[in-house]
VEXDREN-2710 file (C-alpha; in Angstrom, 1 decimal):
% VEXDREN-2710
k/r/px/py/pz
1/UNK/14.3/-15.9/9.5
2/UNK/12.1/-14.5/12.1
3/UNK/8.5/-16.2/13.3
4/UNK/5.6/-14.8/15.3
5/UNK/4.1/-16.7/17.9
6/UNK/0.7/-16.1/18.3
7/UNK/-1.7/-17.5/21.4
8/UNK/-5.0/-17.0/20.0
9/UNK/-8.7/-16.1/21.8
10/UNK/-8.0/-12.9/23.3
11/UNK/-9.9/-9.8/23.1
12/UNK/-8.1/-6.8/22.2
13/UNK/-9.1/-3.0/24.1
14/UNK/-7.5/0.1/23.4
15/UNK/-6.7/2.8/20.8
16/UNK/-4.4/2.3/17.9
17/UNK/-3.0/5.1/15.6
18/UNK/-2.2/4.0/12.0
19/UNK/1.1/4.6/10.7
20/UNK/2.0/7.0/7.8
21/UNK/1.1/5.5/4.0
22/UNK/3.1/3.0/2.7
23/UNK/2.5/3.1/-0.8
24/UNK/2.0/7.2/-0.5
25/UNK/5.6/7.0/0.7
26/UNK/6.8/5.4/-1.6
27/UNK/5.9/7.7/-4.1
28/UNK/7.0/10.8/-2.6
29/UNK/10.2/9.8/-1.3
30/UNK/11.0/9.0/-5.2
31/UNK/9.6/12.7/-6.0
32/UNK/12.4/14.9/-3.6
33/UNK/14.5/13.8/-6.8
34/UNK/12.9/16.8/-8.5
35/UNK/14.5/19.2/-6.8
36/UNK/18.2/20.1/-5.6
37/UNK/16.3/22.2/-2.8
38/UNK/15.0/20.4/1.0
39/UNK/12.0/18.5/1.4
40/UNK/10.7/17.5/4.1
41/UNK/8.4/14.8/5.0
42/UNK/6.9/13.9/7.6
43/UNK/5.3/10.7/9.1
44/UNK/6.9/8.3/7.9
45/UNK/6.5/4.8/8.7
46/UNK/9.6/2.9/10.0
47/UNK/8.7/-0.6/7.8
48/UNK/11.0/-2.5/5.3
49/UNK/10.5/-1.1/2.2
50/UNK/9.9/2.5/2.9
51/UNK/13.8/2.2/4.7
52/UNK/15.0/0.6/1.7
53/UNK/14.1/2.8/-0.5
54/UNK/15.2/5.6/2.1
55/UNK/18.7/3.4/1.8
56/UNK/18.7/3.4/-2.0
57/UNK/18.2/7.4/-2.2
58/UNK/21.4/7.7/0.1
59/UNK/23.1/5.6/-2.4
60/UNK/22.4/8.0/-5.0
61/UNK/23.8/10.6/-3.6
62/UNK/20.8/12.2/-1.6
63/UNK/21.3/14.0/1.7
64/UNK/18.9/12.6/4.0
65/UNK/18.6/13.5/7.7
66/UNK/16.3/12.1/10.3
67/UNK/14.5/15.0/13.0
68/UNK/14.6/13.4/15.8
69/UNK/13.1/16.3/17.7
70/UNK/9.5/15.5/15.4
71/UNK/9.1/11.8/16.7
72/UNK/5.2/10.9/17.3
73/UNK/4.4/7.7/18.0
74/UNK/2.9/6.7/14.2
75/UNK/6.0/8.4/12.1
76/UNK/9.1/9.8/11.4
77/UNK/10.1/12.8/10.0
78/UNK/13.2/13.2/7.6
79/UNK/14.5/16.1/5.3
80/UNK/16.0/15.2/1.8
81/UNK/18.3/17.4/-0.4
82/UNK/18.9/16.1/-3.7
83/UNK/21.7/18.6/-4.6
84/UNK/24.2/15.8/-5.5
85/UNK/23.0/13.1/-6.8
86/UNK/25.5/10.6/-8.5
87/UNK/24.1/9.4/-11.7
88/UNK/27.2/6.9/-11.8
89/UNK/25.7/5.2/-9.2
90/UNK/23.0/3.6/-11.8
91/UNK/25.0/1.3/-13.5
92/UNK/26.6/0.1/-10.2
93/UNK/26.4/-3.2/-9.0
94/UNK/25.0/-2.2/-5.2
95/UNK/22.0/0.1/-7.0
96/UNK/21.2/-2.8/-9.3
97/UNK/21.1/-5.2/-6.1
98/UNK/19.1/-2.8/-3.8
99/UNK/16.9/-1.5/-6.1
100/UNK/15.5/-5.2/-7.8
101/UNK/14.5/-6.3/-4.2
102/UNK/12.1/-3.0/-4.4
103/UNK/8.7/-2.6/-6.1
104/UNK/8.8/0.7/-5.3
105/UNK/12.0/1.6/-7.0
106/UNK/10.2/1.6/-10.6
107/UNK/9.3/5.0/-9.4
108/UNK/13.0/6.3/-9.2
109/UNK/12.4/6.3/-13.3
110/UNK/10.0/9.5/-14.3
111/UNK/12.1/12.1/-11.3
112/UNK/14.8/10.8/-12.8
113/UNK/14.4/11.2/-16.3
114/UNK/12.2/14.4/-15.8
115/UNK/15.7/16.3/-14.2
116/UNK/18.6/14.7/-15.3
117/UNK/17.4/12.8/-18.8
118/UNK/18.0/9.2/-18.3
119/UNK/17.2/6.5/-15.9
120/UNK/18.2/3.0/-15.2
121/UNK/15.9/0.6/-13.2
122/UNK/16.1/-3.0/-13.1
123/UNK/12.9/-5.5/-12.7
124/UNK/11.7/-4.5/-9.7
125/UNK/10.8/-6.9/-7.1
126/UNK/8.1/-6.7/-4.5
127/UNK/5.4/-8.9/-3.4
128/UNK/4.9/-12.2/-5.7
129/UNK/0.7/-12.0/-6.1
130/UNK/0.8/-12.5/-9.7
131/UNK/1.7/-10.9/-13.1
132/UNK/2.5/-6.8/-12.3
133/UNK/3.4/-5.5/-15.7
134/UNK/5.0/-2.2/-16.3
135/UNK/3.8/-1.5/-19.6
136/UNK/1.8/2.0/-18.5
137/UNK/5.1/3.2/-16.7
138/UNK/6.9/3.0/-20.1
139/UNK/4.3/3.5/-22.5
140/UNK/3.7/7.0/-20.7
141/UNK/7.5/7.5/-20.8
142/UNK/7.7/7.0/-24.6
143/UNK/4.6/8.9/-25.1
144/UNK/6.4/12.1/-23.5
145/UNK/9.5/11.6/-25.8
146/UNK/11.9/9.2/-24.0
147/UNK/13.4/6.2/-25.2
148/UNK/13.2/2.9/-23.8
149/UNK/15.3/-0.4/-23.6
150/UNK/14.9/-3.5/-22.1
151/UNK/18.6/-5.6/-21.3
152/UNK/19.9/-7.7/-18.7
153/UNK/17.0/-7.6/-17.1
154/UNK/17.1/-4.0/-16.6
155/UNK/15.0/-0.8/-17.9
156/UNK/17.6/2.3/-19.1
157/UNK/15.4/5.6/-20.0
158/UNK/16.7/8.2/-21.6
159/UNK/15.1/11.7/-23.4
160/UNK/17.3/14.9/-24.4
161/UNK/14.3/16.9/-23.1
162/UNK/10.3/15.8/-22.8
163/UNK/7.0/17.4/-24.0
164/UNK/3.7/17.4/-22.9
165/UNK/1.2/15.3/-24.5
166/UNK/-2.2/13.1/-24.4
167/UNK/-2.0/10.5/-23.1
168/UNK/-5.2/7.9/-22.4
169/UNK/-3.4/5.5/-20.1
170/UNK/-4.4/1.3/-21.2
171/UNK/-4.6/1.2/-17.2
172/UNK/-5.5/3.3/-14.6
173/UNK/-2.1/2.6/-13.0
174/UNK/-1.2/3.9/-9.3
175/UNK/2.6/4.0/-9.6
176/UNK/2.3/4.6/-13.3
177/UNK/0.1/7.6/-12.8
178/UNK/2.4/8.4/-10.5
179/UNK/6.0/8.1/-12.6
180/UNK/3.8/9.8/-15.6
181/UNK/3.0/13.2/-13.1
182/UNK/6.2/13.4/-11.9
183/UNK/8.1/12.7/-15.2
184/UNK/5.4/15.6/-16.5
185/UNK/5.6/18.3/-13.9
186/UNK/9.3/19.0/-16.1
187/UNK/8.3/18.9/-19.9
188/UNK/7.8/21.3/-22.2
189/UNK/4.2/22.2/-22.6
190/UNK/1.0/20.5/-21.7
191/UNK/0.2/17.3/-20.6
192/UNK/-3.0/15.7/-20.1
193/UNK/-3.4/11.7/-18.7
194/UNK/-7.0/10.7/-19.3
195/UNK/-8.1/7.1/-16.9
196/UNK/-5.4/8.5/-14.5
197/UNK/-5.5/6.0/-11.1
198/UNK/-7.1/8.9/-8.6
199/UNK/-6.3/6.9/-5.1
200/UNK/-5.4/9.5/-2.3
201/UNK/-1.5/8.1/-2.6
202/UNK/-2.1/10.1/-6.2
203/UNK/-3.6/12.8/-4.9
204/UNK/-1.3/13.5/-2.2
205/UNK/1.6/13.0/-4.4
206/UNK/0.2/16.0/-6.8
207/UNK/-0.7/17.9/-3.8
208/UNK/3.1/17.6/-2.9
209/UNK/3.9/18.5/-6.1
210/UNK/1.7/21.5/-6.4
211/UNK/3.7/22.9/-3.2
212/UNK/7.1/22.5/-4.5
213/UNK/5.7/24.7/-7.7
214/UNK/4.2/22.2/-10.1
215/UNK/1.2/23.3/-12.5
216/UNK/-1.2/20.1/-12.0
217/UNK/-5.0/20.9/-12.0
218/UNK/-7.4/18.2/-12.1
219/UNK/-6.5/16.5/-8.4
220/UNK/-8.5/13.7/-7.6
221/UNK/-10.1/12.8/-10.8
222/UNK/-9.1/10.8/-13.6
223/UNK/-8.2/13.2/-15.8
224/UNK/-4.6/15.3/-14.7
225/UNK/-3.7/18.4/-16.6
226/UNK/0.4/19.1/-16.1
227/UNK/1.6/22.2/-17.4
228/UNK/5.6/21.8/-17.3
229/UNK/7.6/24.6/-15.4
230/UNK/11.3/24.8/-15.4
231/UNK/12.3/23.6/-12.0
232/UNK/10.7/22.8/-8.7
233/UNK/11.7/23.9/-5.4
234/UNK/11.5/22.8/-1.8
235/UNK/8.4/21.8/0.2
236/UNK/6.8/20.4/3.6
237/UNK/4.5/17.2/3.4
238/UNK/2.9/15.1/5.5
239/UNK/2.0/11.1/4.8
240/UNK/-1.9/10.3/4.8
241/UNK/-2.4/7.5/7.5
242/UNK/-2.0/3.7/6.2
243/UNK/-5.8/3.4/5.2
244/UNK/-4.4/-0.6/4.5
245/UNK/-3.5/-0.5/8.0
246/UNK/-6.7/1.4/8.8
247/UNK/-9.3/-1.7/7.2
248/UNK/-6.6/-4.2/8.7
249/UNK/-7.3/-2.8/12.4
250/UNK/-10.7/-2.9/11.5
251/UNK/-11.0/-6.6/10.6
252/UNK/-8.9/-7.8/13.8
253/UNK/-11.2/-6.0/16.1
254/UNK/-14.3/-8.3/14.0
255/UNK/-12.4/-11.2/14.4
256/UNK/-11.5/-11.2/17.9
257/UNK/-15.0/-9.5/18.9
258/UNK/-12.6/-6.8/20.7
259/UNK/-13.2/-3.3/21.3
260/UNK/-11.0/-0.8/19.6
261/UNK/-10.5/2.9/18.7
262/UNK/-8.7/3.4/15.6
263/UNK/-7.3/7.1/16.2
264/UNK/-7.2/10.1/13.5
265/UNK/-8.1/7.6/10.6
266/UNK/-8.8/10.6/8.0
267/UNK/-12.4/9.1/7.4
268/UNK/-12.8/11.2/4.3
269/UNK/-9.7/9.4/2.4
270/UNK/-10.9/5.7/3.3
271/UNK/-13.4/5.8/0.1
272/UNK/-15.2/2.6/0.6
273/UNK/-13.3/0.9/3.1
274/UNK/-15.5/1.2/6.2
275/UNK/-19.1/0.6/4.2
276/UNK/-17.6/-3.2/2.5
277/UNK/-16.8/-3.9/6.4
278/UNK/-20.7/-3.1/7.4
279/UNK/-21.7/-5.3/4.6
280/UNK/-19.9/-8.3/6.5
281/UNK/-22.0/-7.1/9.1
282/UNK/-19.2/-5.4/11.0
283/UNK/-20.0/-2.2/13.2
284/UNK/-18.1/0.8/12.5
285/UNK/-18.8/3.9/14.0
286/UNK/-17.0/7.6/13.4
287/UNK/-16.5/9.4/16.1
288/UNK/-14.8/12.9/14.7
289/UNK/-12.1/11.4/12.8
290/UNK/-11.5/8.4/14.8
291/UNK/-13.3/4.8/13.9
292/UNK/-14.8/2.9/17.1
293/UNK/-15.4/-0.8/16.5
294/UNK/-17.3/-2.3/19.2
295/UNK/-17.3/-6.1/20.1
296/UNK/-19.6/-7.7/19.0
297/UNK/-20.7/-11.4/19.1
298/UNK/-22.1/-12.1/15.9
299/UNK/-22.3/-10.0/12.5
300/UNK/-24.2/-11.0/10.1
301/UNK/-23.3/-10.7/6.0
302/UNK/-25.8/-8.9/4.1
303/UNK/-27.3/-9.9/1.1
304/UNK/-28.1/-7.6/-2.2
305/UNK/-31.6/-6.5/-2.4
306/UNK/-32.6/-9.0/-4.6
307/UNK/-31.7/-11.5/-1.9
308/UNK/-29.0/-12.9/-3.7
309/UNK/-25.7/-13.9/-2.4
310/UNK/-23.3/-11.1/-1.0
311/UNK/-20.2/-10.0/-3.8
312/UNK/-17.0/-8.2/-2.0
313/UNK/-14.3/-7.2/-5.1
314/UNK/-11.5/-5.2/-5.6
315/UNK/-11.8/-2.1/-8.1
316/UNK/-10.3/1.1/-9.1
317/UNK/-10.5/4.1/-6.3
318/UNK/-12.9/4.8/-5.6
319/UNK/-14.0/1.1/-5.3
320/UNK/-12.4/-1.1/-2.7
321/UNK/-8.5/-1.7/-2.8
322/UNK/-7.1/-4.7/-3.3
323/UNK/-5.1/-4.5/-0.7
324/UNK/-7.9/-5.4/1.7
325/UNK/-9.3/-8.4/-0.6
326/UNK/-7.5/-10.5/2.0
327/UNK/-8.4/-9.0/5.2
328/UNK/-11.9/-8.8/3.6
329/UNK/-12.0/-12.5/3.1
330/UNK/-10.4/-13.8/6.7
331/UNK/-13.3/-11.8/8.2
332/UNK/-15.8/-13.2/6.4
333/UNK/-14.8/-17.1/7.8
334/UNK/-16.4/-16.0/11.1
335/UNK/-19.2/-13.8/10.1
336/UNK/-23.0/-15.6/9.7
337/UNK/-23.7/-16.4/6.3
338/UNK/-21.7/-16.4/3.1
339/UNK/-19.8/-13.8/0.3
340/UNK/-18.2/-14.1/-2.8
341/UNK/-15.1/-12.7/-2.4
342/UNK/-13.6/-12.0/-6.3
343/UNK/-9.6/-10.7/-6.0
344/UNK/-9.9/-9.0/-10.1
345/UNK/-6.1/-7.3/-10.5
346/UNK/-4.1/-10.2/-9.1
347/UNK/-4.0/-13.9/-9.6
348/UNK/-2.0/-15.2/-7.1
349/UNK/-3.3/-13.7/-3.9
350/UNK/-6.0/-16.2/-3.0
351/UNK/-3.7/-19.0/-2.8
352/UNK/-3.1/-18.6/0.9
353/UNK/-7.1/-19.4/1.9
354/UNK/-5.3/-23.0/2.2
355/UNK/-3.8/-21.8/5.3
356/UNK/-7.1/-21.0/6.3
357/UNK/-8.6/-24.2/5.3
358/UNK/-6.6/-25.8/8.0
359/UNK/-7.4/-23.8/10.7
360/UNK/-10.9/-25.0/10.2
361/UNK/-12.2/-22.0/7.6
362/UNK/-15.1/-22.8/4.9
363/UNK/-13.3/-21.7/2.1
364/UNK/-14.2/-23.1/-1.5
365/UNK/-11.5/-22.0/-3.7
366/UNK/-13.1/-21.5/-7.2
367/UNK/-10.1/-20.4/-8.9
368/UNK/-6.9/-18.2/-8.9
369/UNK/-9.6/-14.8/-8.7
370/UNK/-12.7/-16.3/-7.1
371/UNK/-13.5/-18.0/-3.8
372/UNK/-16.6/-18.9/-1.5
373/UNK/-16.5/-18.5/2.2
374/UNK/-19.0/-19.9/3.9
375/UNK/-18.8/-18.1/7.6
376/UNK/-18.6/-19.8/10.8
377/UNK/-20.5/-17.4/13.2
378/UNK/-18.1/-17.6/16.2
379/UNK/-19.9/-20.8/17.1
380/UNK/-16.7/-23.1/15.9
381/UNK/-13.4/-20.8/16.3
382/UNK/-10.4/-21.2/14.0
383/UNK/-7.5/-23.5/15.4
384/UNK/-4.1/-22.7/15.7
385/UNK/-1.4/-23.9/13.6
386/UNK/1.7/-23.1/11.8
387/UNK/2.1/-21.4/8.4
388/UNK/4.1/-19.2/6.3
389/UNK/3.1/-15.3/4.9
390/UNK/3.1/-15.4/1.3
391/UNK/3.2/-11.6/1.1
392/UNK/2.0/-8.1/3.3
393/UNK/-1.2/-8.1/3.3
394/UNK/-1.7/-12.0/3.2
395/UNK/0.7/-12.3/5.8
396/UNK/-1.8/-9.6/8.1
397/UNK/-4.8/-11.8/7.3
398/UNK/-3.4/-14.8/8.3
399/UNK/-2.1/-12.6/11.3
400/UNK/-6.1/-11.7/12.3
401/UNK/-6.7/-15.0/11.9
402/UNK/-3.8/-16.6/14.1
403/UNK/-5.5/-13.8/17.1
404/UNK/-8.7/-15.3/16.6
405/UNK/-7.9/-19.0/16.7
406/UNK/-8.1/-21.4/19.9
407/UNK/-4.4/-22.5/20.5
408/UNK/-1.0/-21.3/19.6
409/UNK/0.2/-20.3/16.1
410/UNK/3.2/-19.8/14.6
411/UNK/3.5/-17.5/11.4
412/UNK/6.6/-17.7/9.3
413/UNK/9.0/-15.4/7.0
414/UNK/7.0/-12.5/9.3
415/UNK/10.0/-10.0/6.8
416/UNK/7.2/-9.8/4.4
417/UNK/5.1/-8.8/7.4
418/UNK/7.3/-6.2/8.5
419/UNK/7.6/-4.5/4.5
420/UNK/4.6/-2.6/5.3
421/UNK/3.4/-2.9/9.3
422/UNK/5.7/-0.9/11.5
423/UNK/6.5/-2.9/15.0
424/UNK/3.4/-4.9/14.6
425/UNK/3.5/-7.0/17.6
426/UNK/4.4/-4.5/19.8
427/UNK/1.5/-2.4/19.3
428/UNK/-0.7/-5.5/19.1
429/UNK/0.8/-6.2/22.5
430/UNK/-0.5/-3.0/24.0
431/UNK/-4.1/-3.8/22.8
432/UNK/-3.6/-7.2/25.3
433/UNK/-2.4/-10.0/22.6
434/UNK/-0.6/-12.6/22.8
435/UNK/2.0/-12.2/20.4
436/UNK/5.9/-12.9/20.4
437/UNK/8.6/-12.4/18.0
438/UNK/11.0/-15.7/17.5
END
């Protein structure tokens, strides 16, 4: 098991370029099931999950080739053919392995059953922030005429053909608007998802879809139209960059009052991201598409205009991600004055503020959704010491928080880490930090 090691109380300089979307990736790498025609895709991040579920499409039979003449320095680019895919494979000991160590391989399930009629997934695994049901995945399955069965820990999906139908969805799902789309781009007739999740990972995904021939109107709202067609063909796409790693870069420059560039950010598809950072006070200026965040030596929480205390929570897009709930929160321990930090969707993934607690942080831990932070305004600086990452984007606050601290930190089980930031500490190293892997 690997470890950073992390001397803290540098400032960092430079430019940074984000890396292609994780969770975007995820969901189109599942879609070039839908055809037996290329795809390709391009800028894709080289991080754990995105390669395992790269790994678990080569195990099904798809033929996947790396251009190595398209490197860039934020992505790869790779073409898939899914002309022979082994449906044999699903009931195979290695798939069931690979695929329950990936969250993202619930989304094998609606290309799947959309072409070839059945699917078999197990329970999928992934970070461990809390309850993450699958009901809307299924429900939306069943809706369009497929059967589903729970055994052995394992979901088998199977429809001798689907139709189009409404569908009001319980949740407003991102991987099960997803698996719904691309399970509905193939049925007979018309379907329409009311409360559909409309994050850009959504939109790119029916953008994608629209190119390889799909009838989907409605992009970017709630409410998708799908008309089926008979078969879709080959396309180009490009990933979004990580807007997770966007808002994490922008909290590490706030934290270790450094001055950074964060290059060809796509301000447009950030929704909120940059505006909940200003409200801790932090500077962020656009510059084209590139954010600048300037160092600063103090910023200052705002309060609502009633002069009551400041609320940072997670929501549907186009509110703030919860992805960033942690990020938002290690920020806050060293901003002047105090937020409410409420973590809604998950219940599990406030638990690591403990960490935080003993590096010196203000943290009041209300309970699993809920906690306090009282900031420390630079004047008494976090302290180093040695901890564990829970999950990704726990693991990337504690990270920010490590840079920050006076002394030498050590950060643990850095493979969760490494799911969803490509070559983290080398880039960090670039910027000047003081960062090692062990």
């Amino acid at each position: 098991m690997a470890s950073f090691e992390i001397t803290g109380g540098r400032k960092l300089r430079g430019e940074i370029v984000p890396q292609g979307a994780k969770n975007e990736a995820l969901q189109v790498l599942c879609a070039v099931l839908l055809t037996q025609e290329k795809v390709r895709i391009e800028h894709v991040p080289d991080i754990r999950d995105v390669n395992k579920l790269i790994d678990l499409l080569k195990l099904l039979g798809v033929n996947v080739r790396e251009d190595h003449t398209s490197l860039c320095a934020s992505g790869r680019t790779f073409e898939f053919q899914a002309d022979q895919v082994n449906l044999d494979v699903l009931t195979s000991a290695e798939y069931h392995e690979q695929a329950g160590k990936l969250r993202g391989s619930i989304m094998l399930v609606g290309p799947l059953l959309a072409r070839f009629g059945q699917a078999v997934v197990p329970q999928p695994g992934g970070d461990k922030i809390g309850r993450r049901r699958l009901d809307t995945h299924f429900i939306g399955m069943e809706t369009l005429g497929a059967e589903v069965t729970y055994k052995r820990n394992a979901y088998t999906v199977k429809a001798k053909s689907l139709k189009g139908r409404y569908m009001l969805l319980d949740e407003a799902s991102v991987t099960g608007t997803a698996n719904i789309v691309m399970a509905a781009v193939l049925a007979k007739g018309k379907t329409t998802i009311m409360n559909a999740a409309c994050e850009p990972y959504v939109y790119q995904l029916c953008n994608m879809l629209n190119a390889m021939g799909a009838r989907i109107s409605g992009v970017g709202s709630n409410l998708l139209t799908i008309r089926g067609v008979k078969e879709l063909h080959g396309c180009s796409h490009r990933l979004l960059p990580d807007m997770i790693e966007v808002g994490s870069f922008i909290g590490m420059a706030a934290m270790t009052q450094s001055d950074l560039i964060i290059k060809n950010a796509q301000v447009q598809h950030l929704g909120l991201i940059p505006q909940v950072f200003r409200r801790l006070g932090v500077e962020v200026w656009q510059k084209g598409d590139d954010l600048y965040v300037p160092p600063q030596d103090h910023y200052e929480i705002e309060r609502f205009m009633d002069g009551s205390i400041m609320t940072v929570a997670d929501a549907p897009w186009p509110g703030f991600t919860p992805d960033l709930i942690s990020i938002a929160l290690v920020v806050a321990t060293q901003a002047k004055g105090s937020v409410l930090i409420h973590q809604k969707m998950f219940e599990s993934r406030l638990f690591f503020v403990d960490k935080l607690i003993d590096m010196g942080a203000q943290i009041i831990l209300c309970d699993p959704h809920r906690a306090t932070v009282i900031g420390l305004d630079h004047e008494h600086k976090l302290r180093g010491v040695r901890m564990a990452s829970p999950d990704i984007r726990a693991g990337v606050a504690l990270l920010i928080a490590a840079l920050s601290a006076e002394g030498t930190s050590r950060i643990d089980n850095i493979e969760q880490i490494d799911r969803g930031y490509q070559y983290i500490d080398e880039r960090l190293r670039k910027l000047g930090a003081d960062i090692r892997r062990i």
